[in-house]
N, C-alpha and C positions, 0 to 999 in steps of 0.2 A: 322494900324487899319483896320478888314476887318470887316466887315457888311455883314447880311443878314438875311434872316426869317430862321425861322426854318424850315431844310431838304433841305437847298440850299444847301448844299454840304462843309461848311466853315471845319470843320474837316479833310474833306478827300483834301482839298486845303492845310491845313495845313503839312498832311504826306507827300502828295505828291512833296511839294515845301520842307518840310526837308529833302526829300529822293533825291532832285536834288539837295539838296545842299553840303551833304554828300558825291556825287559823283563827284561836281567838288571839292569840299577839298579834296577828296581823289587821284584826277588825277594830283594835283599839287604836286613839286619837295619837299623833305622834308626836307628843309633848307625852304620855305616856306609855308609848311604846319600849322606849328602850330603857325605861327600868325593868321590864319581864325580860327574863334568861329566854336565850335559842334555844331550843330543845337539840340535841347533837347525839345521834345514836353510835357508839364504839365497841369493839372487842375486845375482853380485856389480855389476847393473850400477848400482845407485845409489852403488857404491862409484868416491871419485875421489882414487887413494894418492898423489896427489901435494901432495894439499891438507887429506888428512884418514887419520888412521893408521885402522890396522884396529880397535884396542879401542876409539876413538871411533866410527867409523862402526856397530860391531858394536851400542854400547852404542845409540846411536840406530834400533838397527833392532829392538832388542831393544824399549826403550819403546814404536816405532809398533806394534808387530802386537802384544804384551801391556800394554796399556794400564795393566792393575793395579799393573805394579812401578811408576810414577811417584805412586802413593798415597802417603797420610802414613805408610800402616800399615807402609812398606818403607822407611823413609828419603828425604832428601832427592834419592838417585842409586842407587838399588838398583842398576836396567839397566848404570851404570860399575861397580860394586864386582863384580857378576857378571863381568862381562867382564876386569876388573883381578885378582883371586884365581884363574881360571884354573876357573871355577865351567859353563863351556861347551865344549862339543867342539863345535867350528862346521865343518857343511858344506858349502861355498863353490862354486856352480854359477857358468860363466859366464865364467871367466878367458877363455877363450879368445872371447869376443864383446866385449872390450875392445882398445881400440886398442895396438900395438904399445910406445906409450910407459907406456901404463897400466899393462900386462900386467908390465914392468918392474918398475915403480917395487911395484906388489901384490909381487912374489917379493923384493922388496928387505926389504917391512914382516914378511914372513910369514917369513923367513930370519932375522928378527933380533926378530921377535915370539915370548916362548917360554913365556908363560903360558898363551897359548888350542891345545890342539888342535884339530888343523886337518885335515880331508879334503878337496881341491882335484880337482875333476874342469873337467877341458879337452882340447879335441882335440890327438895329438901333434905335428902340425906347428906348431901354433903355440905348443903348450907348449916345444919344440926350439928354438923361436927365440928366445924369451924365456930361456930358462934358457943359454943358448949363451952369452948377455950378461951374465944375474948368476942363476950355480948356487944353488939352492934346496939349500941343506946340509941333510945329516942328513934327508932323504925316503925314504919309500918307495916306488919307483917304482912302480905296475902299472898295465898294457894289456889291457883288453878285448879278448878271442879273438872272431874271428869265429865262426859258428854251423855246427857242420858240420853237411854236408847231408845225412847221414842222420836226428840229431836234428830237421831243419828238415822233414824229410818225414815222420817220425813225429810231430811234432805240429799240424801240417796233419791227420793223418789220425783224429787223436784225437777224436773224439766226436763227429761230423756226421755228420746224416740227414737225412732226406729231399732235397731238391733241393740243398742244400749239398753232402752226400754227393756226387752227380755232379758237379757243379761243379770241386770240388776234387781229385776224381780224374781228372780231364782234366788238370789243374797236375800234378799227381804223376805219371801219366803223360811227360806231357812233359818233368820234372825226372828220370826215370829213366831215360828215353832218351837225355837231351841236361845229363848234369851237367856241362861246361863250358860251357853258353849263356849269353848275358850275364841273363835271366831266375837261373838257378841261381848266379850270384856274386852276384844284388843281392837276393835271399833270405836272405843268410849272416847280418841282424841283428835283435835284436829288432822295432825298430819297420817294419820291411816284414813280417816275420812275424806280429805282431799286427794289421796293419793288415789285410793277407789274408784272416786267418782271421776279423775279425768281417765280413767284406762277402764272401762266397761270389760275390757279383753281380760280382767284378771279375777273375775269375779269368779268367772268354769275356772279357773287354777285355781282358787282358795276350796273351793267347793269337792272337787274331785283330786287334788294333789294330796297323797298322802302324806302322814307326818306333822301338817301344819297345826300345831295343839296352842301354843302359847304369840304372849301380844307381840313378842321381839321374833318371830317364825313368821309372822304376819306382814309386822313393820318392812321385814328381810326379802319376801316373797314381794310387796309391792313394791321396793323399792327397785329390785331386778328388774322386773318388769317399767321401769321408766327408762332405761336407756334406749333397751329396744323402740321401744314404744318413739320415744324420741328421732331414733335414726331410722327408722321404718318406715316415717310418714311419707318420705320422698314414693315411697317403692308403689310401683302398678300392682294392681290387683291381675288375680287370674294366673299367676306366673306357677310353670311348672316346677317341679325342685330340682333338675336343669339349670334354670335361670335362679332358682330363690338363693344355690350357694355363694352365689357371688356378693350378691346381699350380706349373706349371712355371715360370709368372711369378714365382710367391712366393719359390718356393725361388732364383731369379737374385737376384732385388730385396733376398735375406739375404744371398746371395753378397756380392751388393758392400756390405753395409754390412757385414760382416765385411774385405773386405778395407782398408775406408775407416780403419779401427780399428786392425790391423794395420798399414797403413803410416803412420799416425800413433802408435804403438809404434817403429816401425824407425826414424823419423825421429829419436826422443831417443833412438835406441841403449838401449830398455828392453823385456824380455819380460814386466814388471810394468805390468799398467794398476789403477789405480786412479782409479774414477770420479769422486770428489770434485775431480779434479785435468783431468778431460777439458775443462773451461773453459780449461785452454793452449791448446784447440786454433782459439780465436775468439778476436777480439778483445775486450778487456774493455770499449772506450767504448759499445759498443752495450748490454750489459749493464746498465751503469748507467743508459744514455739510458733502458732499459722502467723500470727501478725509478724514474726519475726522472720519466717518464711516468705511470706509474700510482700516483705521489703528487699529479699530479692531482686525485686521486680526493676527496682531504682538501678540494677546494675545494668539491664536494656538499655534505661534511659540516661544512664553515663553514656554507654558506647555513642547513643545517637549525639548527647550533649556535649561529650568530648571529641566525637568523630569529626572526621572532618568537613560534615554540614554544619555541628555545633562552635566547634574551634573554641570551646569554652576553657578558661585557662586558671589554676589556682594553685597560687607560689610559683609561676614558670612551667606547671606542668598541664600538658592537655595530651591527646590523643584517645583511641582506641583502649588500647592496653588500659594507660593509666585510667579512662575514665571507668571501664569495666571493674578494675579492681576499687579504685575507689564510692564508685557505687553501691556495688554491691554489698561494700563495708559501713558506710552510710547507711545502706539499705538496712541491714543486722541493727547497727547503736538504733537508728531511726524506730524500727521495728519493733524489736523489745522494747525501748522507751516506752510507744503509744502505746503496747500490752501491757506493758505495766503500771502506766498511767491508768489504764480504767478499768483495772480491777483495782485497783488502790480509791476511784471514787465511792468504790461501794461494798467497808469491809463487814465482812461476815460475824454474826450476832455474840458470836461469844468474844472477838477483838473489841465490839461495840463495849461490852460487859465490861472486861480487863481498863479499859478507858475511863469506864465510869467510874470503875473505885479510883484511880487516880485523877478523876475530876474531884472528887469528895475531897479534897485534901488543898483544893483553892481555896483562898481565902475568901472569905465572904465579902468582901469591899470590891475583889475581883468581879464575885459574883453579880452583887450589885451595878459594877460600869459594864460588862460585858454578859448578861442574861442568856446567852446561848452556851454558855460554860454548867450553864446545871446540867447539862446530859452531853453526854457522846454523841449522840445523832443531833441533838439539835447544832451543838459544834460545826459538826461535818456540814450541817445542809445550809450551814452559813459561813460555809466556804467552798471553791469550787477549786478543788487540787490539778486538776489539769490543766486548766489555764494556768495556775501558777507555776506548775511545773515545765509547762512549755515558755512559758515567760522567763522562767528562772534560766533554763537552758541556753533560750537565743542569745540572754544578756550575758550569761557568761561565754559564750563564742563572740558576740559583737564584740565586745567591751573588753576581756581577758584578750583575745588575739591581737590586739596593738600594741603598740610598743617594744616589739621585737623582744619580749620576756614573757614566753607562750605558757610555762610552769607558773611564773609568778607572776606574773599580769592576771591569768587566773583566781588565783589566790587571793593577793590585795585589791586585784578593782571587781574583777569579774562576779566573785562571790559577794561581796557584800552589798552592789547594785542588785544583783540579780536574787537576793535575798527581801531588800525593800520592793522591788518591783515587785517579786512574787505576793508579797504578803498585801498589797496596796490593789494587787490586780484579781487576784485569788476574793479578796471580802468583795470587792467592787461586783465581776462577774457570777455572784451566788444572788444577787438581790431582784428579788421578782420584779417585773416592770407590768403593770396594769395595760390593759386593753378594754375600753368600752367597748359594747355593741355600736356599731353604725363606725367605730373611727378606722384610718388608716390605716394599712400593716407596716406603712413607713412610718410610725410611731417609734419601730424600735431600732431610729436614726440620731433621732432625738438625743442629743446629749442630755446628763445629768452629770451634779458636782463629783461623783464618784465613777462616771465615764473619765472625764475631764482629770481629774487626781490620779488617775492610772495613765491618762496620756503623758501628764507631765513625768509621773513616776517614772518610766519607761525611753520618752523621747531625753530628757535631761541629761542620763551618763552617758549616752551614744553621740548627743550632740559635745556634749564636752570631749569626750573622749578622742573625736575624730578631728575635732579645733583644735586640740594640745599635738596631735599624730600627726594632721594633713593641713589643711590651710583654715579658719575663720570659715570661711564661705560654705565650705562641703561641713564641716562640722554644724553649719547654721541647715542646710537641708537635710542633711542626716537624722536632725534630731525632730526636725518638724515634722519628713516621713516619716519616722520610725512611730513619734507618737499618735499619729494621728494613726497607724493603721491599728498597733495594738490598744488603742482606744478605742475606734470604732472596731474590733475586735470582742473587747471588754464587752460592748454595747449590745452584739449583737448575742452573744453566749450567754446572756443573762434570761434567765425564761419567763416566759410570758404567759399571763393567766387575764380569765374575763371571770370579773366576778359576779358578771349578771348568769354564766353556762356554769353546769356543774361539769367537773372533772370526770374521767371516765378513763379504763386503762389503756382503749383504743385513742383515746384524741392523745395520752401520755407519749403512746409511741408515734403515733404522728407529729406530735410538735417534736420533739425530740430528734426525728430524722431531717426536719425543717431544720430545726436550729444549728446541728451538726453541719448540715450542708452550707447552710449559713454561714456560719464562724468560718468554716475552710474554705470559703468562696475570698471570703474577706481579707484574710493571711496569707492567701495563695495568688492572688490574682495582683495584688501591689505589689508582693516583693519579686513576684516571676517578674513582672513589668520592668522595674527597676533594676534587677540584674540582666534582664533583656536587653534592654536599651541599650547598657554602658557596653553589654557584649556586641549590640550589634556596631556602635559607634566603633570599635575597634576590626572588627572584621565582617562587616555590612550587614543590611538587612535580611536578608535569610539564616545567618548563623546568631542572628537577635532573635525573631520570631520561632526559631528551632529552641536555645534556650530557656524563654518565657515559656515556649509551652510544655518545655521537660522540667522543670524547678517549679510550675506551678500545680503538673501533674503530680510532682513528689510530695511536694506541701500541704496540698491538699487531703492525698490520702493519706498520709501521718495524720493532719485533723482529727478528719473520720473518723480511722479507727480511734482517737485517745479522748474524743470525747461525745462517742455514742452511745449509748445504752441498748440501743438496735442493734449495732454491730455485736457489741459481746453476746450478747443473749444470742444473736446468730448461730456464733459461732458455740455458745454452748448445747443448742439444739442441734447442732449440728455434730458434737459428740455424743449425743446423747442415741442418736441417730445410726450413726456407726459403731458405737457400741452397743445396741440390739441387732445390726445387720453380723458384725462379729457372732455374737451369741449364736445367731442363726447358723452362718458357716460350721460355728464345732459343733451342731446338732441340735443346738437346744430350738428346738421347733417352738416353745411359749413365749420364747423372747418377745422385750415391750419394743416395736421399732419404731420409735418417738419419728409424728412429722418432721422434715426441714423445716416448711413456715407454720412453723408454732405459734404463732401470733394468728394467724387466720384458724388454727383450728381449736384455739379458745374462743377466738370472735364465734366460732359457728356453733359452739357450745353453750356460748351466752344464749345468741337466738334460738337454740334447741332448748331452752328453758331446765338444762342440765346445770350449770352454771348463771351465777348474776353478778352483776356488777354490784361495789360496796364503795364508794369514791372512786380512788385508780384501784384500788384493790377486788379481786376475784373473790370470790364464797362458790362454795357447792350451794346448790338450793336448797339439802338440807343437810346437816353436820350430823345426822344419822346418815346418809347415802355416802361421806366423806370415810365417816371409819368402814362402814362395810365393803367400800371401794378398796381402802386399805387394810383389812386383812382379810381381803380372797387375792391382794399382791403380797402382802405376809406368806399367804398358806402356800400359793401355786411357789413361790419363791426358796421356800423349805424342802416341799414338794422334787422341786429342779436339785437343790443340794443331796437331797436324800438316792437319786437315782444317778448322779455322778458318783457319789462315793459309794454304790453299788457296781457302776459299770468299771470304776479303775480304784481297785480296792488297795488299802495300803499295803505295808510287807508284814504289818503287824496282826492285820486281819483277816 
């Protein structure tokens, strides 16, 4: 257990002792190596010990941010058996940002937990409370010493020139004059010391800004000063204040979508953002309303596909009209489908919660054959609902529409294929496929038995089904295309990790938009082909090649949208967006007007040294800078309610 206030440096004690620990595991003989634990640095706040022990959460945190151990090549629960052998010395940040009952029940599992080494840093008041109530046996306790002030004045003085130099020899001055000021006690820790010395510009603001008496007035004052500081580096020197507003607008307008980010972190009590997931912060109906809007789009591509370039024809009926209305009605089911498919892959933390007390209630024999049933998430990330769901779908329109009993053909064949299909194709495409360094990216062509199991799954009722409906021979191709594309389907939707490159939230959304486009290349371009074809055999080749490329246009972006995580997040910045522009229109001039591509203006946050990378997960650079971001979006937010219900007062008031 390491103890200290906040900005003593316990974090950066924490990397630093796992980055020496790594180095002696790694200098040892490797007949010895793999008895010493990885050292594995975590936050505890997705941790919830009253509903979920520590080697399961552990084990789930371990799968999300190394994606490779849930491969075939590692067994079915690598991420448990590391965590269960005692294969991890885990870092555990954060106890003390967990509620009073939480904080508990953690020192209950961690006391009685005695395979995982464990380093536990939290602040001591709250660590004294929690442990006052259930003693953490067998710890070693240490505190973080404040910084004395003569260290604090010699490394201030360490290696600055030119106008820095002076700067900071005015602080050191005044710290030498006056070493009991409230200045010289709230210097005593790393993070006011590091903050100082990269910003020489803030030394005249502590010195001459009135008011600044205590450490957390201190902390507050440097930390202001880093965003600027940050977004100002671009900016020429010499510039009139003419030119500086323009500046000075941009760097507010980042202010506040940093702090809009922030206080939606504070709000789920997490220092972890992770963007695929920032669609908690909108409602999902509207999401689905654009995806269901711009399935629309499908009603164009009727007219072209039933018009009479297309001459495409289903049950007897083709044209204009028909294909327009029938498109566009496609369009709608199609539309809502994929919005509702991928927000269904990733549901929001208290559904997570609701799941888990009804996992609690498997039997443990269960538990024992299928290992992903100890948690809610781990469940989910070892299935992949959208392909099942689009699986489910096609099998009951292939398979249910034969037989001239369109109600009941549904029912007895459609549903129960499309049921095993789903569940066969669903575990199949959740399972990470490895990639070395140096190897091919045609690797993820490659069959495997669980590529193969979902081919057959899938190709099997269609081929039967159309041998029983049409003749032997079209029932023998039907089934062979059918499973070979959602096999190679399966194949390609399943995601890809190198375990030699660490993860990162930029390569997440890049393989993600790969992958997407991927799978809908795949599903879109054999079945456009094949219903191409037979269209054009029937009414030649241009009302073929119009077809294929209006049914592969459609397929495609149904894909897309239902299994990207690019996409929604798009579309949630994209509300997020016009509701600050909103704001703007009825006057509220502080409105936050969240970027469109939010993804590049994290990226630029990261290399603004504002934000870091944590695996795929974001962090502020420091969870001081996090709360103060969010409550000056707290205050200005109160602020905004207070002068609406001045300017349109009720009847009552």
């Amino acid at each position: 257990m390491v103890t200290g206030r906040q900005g003593s440096g316990k974090t950066s004690m924490a990397i630093l002792t796992a980055l020496e620990a790594l180095d002696s595991r790694g200098a040892l003989p490797f007949e010895l190596r793999w008895q010493v634990p990885v050292p594995v640095l975590l936050t505890a706040d997705s941790w919830n010990p009253q509903h979920q022990s520590l080697r399961t959460w552990l084990a789930d945190q371990l799968a999300v941010r190394y994606g490779f151990l849930t491969s075939d090549a590692y067994g079915s629960d690598a991420a448990g058996q590391l965590a269960a052998r005692g294969k991890i010395a885990l870092f555990l940040e954060g106890l003390d940002q967990m509620d009073a009952g939480l904080r508990q029940a953690a020192l209950q599992q961690l006391t009685s937990e005695h395979a995982i080494r464990t380093v536990v840093m939290s602040r001591p008041r709250q660590y004294a409370a929690a442990a006052a109530a259930v003693p953490l046996s067998g710890a070693l306790v240490i505190e973080l010493m404040p910084v004395p002030l003569q260290d604090a004045l010699e490394y201030l003085q360490r290696r600055q020139y030119g106008p820095a130099e002076h700067m900071t020899a005015a602080v050191v001055q005044h710290l030498q004059q006056h070493p009991d000021s409230p200045l010289a006690q709230a210097l005593d820790s790393p993070l006011s010391l590091t903050l100082l010395r990269a910003d020489p510009h803030a030394n005249q603001a502590l010195l001459t800004r009135a008011g600044v008496h205590t450490r957390r007035e201190v902390e507050d004052l440097l930390l202001d000063c880093l965003i600027p500081r940050a977004y100002s580096a671009e900016r020429p020197e010499g510039l009139t204040a003419e030119q500086e507003r323009p500046w000075q607008t941009r760097i507010d307008a980042t202010r506040t979508v940093l702090e809009l980010i922030a206080a939606r972190m504070t709000e789920t009590g997490t220092t972890s953002l992770a963007w695929w997931r920032m669609h908690y912060w909108k409602p999902a109906r509207w999401r689905i309303g654009a995806n269901t809007a711009a399935g629309i789009i499908m009603g164009a591509i009727g007219m072209l596909v039933f018009g009479p370039i297309g001459k495409y024809t289903v049950n007897g009926h083709t044209g204009l009209r028909f294909g327009t209305k029938y498109g566009a009605f496609m369009g709608l089911c199609f539309g809502s489908l994929a919005g509702a498919i991928s927000e269904v892959r990733d549901l929001r933390p208290a559904r997570l919660t609701r799941l888990d007390k009804v996992l609690e209630h498997c039997p443990e024999r269960m538990k024992r054959r299928w290992p992903q049933l100890g948690s809610a998430a781990s469940a989910l990330a070892s299935f992949n609902p959208a392909i099942a769901l689009l699986i489910f779908t096609a099998m009951i329109m292939a398979v249910g529409n034969q037989g001239g009993w369109p109600i009941l053909g549904h029912l007895l064949f459609g549903v129960p294929a499309g049921l095993v299909a789903a569940g066969v194709t669903g575990r199949a495409a959740a399972r990470e496929r490895l990639r070395p360094i140096g190897r091919s990216r045609w690797i993820i062509l490659r069959p495997t038995r669980a590529d193969l199991l979902a081919a057959v799954s899938t190709g099997l009722p269609i081929g039967l089904t159309y041998a029983l409906t049409k003749t032997t021979e079209f029932g023998l191709w039907a089934g062979l295309f059918t499973g070979f594309t959602f096999g190679l389907m399966t194949a390609v939707a399943r995601p890809i990790s190198n375990p030699d490159t660490p993860a990162t939230p930029f390569t997440h959304d890049r393989d993600d938009r790969r992958r997407a486009r991927r799978t809908a290349l795949v599903v879109a371009v054999p079945i456009g082909v094949a219903l191409g074809w037979q269209n054009g055999l029937a009414h030649g080749p241009l009302a073929g090649i119009t077809a294929t490329l209006g049914l592969a246009t459609i397929i495609s972006l149904g894909c897309m949208a239902a299994l990207s995580d690019s996409w929604r997040t798009t579309l949630a910045f994209t509300q997020l967006h016009l509701h600050g522009r909103w704001q703007r229109f009825r006057g509220d001039q502080n409105a936050t007007v969240f970027p469109l591509h939010g993804i590049r203006f994290l990226k630029d946050a990261c290399a603004k040294e504002v934000m870091r990378n944590s695996g795929p997960f974001l962090t502020f650079r420091h969870t001081q800078l996090q709360h103060l971001l969010a409550d000056a979006y707290t205050s200005r937010a109160t602020a905004t309610r207070q002068t609406s219900r001045e300017d349109h007062p009720t009847p009552h008031s």
